[in-house]
C-alpha positions as CSV (number, residue, x, y, z in Angstrom):
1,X,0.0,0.0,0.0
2,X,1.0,3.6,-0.8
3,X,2.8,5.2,2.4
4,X,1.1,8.3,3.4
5,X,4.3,10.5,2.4
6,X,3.7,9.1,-1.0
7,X,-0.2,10.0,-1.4
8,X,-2.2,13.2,-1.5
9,X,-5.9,13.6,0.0
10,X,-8.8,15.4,-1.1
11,X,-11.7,14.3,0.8
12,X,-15.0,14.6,-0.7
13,X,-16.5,13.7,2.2
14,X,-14.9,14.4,5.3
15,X,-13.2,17.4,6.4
16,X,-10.2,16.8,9.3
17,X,-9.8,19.7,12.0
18,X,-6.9,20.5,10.3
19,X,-6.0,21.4,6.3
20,X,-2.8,23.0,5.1
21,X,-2.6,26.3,3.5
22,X,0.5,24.9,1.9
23,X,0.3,25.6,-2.0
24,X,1.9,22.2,-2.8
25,X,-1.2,19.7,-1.0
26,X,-4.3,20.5,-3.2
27,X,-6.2,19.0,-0.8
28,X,-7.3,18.6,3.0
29,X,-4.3,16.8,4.6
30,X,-0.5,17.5,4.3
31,X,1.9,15.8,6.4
32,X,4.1,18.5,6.8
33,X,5.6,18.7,10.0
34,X,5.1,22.5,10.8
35,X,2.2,23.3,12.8
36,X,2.2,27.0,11.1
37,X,0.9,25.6,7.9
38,X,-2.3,24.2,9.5
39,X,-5.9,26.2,9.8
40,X,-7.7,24.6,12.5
41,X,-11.3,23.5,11.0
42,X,-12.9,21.6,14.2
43,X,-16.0,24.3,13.9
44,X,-16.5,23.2,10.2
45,X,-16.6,19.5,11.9
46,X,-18.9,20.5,14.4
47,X,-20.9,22.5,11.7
48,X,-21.1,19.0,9.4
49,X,-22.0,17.0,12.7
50,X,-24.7,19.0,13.2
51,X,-26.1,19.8,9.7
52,X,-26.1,16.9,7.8
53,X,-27.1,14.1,9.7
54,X,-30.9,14.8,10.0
55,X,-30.6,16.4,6.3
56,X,-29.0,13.4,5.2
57,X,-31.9,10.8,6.6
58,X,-34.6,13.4,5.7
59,X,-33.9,13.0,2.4
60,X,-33.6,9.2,2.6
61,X,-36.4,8.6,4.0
62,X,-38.6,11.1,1.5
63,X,-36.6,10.1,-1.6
64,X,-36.9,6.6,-0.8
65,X,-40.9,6.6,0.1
66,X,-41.3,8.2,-3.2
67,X,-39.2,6.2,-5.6
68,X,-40.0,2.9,-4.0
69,X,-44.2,4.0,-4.9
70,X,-42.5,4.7,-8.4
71,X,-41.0,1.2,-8.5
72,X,-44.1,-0.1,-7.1
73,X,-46.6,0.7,-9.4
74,X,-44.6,0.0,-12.4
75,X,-43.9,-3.3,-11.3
76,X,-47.7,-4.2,-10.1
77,X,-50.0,-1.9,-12.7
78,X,-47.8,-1.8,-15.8
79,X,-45.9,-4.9,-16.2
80,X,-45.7,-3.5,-19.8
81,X,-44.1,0.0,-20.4
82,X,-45.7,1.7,-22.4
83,X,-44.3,4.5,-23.3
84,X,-40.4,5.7,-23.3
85,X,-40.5,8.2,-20.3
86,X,-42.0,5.0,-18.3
87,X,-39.0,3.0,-19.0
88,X,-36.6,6.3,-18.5
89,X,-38.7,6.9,-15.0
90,X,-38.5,3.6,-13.8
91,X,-34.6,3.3,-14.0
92,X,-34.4,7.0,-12.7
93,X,-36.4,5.8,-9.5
94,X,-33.9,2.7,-9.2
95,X,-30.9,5.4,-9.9
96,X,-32.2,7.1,-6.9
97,X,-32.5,4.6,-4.4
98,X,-29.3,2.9,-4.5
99,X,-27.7,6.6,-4.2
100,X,-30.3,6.9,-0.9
101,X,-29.3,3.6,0.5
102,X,-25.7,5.6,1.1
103,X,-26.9,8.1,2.5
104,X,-27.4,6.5,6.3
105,X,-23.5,6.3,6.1
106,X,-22.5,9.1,5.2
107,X,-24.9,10.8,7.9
108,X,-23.2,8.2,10.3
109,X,-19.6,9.5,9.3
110,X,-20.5,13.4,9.8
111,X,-22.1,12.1,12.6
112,X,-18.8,10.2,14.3
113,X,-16.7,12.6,12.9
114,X,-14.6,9.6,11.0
115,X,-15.3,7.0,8.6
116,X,-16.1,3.4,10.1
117,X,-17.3,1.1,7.7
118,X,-13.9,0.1,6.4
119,X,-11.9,0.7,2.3
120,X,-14.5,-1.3,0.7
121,X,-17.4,0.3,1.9
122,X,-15.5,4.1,1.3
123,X,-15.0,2.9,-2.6
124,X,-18.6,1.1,-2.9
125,X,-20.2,4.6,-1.1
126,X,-18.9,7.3,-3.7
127,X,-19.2,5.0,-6.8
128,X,-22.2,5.0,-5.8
129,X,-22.8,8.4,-6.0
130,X,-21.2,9.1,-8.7
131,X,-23.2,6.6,-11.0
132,X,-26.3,7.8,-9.5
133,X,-25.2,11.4,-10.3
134,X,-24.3,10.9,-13.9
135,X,-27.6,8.0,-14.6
136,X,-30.2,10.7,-13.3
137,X,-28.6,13.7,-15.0
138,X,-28.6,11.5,-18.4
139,X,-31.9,10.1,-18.0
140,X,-33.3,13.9,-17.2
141,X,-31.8,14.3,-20.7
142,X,-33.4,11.5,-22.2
143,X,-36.7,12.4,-20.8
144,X,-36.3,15.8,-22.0
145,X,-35.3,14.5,-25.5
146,X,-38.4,11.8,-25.9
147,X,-41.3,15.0,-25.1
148,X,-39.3,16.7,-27.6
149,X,-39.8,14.3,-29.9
150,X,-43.2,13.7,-28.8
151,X,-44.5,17.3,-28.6
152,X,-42.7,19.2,-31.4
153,X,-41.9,16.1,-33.9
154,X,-45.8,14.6,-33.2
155,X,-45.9,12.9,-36.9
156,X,-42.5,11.7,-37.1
157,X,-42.8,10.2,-33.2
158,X,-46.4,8.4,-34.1
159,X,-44.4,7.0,-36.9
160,X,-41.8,5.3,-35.6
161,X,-43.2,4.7,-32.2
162,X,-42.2,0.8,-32.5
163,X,-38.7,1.2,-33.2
164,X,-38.5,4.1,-30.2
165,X,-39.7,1.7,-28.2
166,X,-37.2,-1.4,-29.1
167,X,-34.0,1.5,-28.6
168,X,-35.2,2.5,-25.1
169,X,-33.8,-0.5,-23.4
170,X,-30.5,0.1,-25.6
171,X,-30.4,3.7,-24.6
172,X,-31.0,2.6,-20.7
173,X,-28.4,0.3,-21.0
174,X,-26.1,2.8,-22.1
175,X,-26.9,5.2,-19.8
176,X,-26.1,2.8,-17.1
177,X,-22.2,1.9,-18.5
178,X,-21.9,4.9,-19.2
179,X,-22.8,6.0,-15.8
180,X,-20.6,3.3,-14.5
181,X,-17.5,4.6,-16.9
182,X,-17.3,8.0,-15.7
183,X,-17.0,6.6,-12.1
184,X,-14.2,5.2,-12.6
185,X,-12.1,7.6,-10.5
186,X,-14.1,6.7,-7.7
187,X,-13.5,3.3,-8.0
188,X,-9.8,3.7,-8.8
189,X,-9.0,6.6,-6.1
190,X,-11.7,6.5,-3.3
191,X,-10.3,4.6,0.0
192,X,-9.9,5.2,3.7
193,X,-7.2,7.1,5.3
194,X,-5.4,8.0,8.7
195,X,-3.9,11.2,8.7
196,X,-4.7,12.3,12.5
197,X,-5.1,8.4,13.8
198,X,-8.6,8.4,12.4
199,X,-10.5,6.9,9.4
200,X,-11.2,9.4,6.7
201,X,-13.1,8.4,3.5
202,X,-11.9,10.4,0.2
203,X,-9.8,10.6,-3.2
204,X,-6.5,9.3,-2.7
205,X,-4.4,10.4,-5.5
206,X,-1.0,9.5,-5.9
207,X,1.8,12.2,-5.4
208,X,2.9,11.9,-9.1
209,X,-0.7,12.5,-10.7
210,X,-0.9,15.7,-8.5
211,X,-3.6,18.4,-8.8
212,X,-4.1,17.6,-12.9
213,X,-6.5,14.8,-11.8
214,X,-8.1,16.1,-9.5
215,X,-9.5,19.0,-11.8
216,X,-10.0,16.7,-14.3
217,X,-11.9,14.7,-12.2
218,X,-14.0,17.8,-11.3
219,X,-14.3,18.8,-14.9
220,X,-15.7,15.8,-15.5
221,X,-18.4,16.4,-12.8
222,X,-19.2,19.5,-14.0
223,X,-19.5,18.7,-17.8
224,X,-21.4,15.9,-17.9
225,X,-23.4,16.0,-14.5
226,X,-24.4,19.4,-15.2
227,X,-23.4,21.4,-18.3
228,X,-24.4,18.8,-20.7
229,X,-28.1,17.8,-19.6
230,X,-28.8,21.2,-19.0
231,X,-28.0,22.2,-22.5
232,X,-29.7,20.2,-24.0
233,X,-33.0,20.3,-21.3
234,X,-32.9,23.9,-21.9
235,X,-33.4,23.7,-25.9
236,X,-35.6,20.8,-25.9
237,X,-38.2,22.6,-23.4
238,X,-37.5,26.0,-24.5
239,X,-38.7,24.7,-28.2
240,X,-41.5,22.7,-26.4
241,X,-42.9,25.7,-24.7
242,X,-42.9,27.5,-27.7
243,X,-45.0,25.0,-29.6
244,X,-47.2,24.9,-26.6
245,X,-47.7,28.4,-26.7
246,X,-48.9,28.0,-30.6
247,X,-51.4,25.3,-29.4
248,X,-55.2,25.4,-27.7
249,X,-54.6,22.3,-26.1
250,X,-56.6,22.5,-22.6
251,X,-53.3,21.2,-20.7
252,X,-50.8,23.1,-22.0
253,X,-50.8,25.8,-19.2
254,X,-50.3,22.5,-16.7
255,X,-47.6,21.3,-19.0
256,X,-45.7,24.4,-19.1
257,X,-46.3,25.0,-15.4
258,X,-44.6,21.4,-14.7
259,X,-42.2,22.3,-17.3
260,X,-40.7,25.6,-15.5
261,X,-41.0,23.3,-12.1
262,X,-38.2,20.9,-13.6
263,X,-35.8,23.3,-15.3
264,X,-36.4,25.6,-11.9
265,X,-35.8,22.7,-9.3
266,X,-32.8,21.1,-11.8
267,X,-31.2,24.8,-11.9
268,X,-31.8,25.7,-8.2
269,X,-30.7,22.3,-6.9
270,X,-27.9,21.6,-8.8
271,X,-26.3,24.8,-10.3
272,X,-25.2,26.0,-6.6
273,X,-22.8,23.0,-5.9
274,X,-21.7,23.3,-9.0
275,X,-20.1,26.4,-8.6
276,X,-18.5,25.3,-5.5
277,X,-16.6,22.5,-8.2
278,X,-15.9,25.0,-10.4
279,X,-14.3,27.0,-7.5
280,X,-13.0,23.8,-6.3
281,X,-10.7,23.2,-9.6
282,X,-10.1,26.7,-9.8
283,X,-8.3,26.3,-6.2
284,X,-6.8,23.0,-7.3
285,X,-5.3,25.0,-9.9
286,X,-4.1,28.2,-8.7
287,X,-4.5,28.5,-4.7
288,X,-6.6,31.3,-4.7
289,X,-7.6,30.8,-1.1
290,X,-5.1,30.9,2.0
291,X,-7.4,33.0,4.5
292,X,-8.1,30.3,6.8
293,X,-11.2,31.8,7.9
294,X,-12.4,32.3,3.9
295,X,-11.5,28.9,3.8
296,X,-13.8,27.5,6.2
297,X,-16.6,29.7,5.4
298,X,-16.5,27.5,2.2
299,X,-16.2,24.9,3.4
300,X,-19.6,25.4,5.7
301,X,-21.4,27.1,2.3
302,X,-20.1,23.8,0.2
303,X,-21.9,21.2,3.1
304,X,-24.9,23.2,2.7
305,X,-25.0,23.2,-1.5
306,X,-24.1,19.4,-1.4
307,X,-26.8,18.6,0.6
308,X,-29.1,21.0,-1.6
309,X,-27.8,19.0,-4.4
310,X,-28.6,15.5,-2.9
311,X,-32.2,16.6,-3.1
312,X,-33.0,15.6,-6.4
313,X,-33.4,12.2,-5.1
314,X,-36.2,12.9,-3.5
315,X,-37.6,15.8,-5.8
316,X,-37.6,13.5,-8.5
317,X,-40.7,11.3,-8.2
318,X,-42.6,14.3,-7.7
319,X,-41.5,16.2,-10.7
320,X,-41.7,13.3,-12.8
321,X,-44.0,10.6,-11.9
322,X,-46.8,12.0,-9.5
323,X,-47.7,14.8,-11.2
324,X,-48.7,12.9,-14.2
325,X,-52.4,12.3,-14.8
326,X,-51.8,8.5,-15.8
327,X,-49.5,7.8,-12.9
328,X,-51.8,9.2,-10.1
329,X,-54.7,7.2,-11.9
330,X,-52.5,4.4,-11.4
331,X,-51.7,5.0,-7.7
332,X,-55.4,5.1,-6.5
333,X,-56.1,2.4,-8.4
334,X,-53.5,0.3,-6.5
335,X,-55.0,1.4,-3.4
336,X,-58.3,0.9,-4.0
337,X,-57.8,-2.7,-4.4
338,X,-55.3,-2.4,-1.8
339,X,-58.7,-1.1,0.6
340,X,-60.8,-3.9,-1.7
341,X,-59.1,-6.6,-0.1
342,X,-59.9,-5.5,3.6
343,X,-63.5,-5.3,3.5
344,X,-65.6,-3.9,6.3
345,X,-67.9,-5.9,8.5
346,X,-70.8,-4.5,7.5
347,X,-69.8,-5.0,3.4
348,X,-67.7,-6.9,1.5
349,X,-66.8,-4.3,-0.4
350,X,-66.6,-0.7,1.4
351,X,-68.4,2.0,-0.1
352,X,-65.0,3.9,-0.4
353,X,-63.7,1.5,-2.8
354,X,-65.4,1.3,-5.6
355,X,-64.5,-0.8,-8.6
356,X,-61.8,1.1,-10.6
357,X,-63.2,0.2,-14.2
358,X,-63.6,3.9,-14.8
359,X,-60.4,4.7,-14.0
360,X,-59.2,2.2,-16.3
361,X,-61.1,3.4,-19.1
362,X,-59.8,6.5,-18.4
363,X,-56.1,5.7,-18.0
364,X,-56.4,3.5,-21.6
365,X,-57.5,6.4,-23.4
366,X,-54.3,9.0,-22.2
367,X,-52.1,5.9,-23.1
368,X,-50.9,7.7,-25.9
369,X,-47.3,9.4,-26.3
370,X,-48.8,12.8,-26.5
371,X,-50.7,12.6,-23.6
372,X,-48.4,11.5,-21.2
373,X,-46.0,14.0,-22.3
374,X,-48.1,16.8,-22.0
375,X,-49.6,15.3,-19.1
376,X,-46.2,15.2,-17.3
């Protein structure tokens, strides 16, 4: 194994009370002997002890309710997808969870103040992250992409609705090596390590690959968990709104509505934190912070937009799945033959639960594409 005079931290997920404003680290830990060089950070420790443990299992739990009722009713109502954003929302849903199933740890590291749960478990924990990151931004894309195609490209969409059918599963598939591709680094670098006598989880890069890999794994982050999808979600709804707007199409004042929900709750949740990566790489790069205080006032301001960030797990079902007509249609029909098979005393069938044919009839005829995208 590397000796620690050989190898260079930069947590991503653990701060130690001590970082060096030495220009030669890039990172939270240097082993330099003189005590000079050090900024004592035990308040931004406290401050992450305090913060992010109920965040952290807030989210978890309210992510996870919500994608597991996602999961739920595709697996029990509609065994057969039928349309592409179905397909793209179930694997976003799955995305989500396994990145809220780390969560409990890392709320039990800021909690402890260390990392516990051993090298493996460090490396597992941010892969994880990383593929959820990079799946959900891609599949946001891909939705985004399919009601373009469905809303402005109407003919040419009906058309070829069989063969968009059989490249969904190719396109999820892709998503997901993809996904899996660009976290790499995290599989490679991220391990446990003992600077002050206690576990910390992060990016151990070796001293020869210095800062260059650490911005270019930041670059990375930046390009294709943020720049990219929202490029390409802000033409596709942008020309989307503008055919709405040409349209007398009863829903498309709900459409748009939903449609400035997702670009406002993509832009507000995830364009914060990535300015603190940009500003991240920009300090990698040039050491443009050696105020100790400065540098622990970002630190605070970059636990706070990380969490912010980690939201979309949670917002997610709710900007995708619930508000659709089809889906909620779908979700009290579960339940009512959920409340069907518990029948009063009085009745074998309570006068609350009805039978659900309507419904059906009602969910058959928005089956099409064009529905469900305007209905989303």
């Amino acid at each position: 194994m590397t000796s620690m005079d050989d190898i260079m931290m930069v947590s991503t997920t653990e701060d130690p009370s001590y970082i060096s404003l030495s220009p030669t680290t890039d990172g939270d830990y240097d082993y330099n002997d003189d005590s000079d060089l050090f900024c004592d950070r035990s308040s931004v420790r406290e401050f992450r002890s305090r913060f992010e443990p109920p965040f952290f299992w807030m989210i978890a739990v309210v992510g996870g309710a919500g994608n597991l009722a996602v999961v739920w009713i595709y697996l029990n109502f509609r065994r057969r997808l039928k349309t592409m954003t179905d397909v793209y929302l179930l694997n976003l849903a799955v995305a989500d969870l396994l990145f809220l199933v780390s969560l409990p740890l890392w709320a039990a590291e800021a909690s402890h103040g260390y990392w516990s749960f051993g090298s493996v478990l460090c490396k597992l924990n941010s892969a994880l992250y990383k593929v959820n990151l990079f799946s959900s931004m891609l599949l946001l894309t891909c939705i985004s992409i399919d009601r373009y195609v469905v809303i402005v490209q109407t003919t040419k969409a009906q058309n070829s609705q069989a063969e968009r059918h059989r490249c969904t599963r190719l396109v999820c598939l892709g998503v997901w090596l993809l996904a899996l591709l660009l976290a790499t680094p995290e599989l490679v670098f991220a391990t446990t390590s003992e600077p002050d006598q206690q576990e910390y989880c992060g990016m151990v890069y070796p001293a020869h690959l210095g800062n260059r890999t650490k911005i270019l794994v930041l670059s990375l982050q930046v390009s294709m968990g943020f720049c990219l999808p929202f490029v390409v979600m802000a033409f596709c709804y942008s020309v989307i709104i503008a055919k709405l707007l040409k349209t007398r199409n009863f829903q498309k004042h709900k459409a748009m509505r939903v449609i400035l929900a997702v670009v406002v709750a993509f832009v507000g949740s995830q364009l914060p934190y990535t300015g603190v990566l940009v500003s991240e790489a920009v300090q990698a790069s040039k050491m443009t912070m050696t105020d100790c205080e400065e540098l622990k006032r970002f630190n605070k301001a970059e636990q706070m937009l990380k969490s912010l960030a980690y939201m979309h797990a949670c917002l997610n079902p709710f900007l995708y799945a619930f508000v659709g007509v089809r889906f909620r249609r779908d979700l009290l029909q579960l339940l009512q033959v959920g409340c069907r098979r518990r029948p009063s005393k009085k009745s074998p069938i309570s006068k609350s639960c009805r039978s659900p044919l309507g419904l059906t009839r009602a969910s058959v005829m928005s089956d099409s594409d064009t529905s469900q995208a305007l209905s989303l």
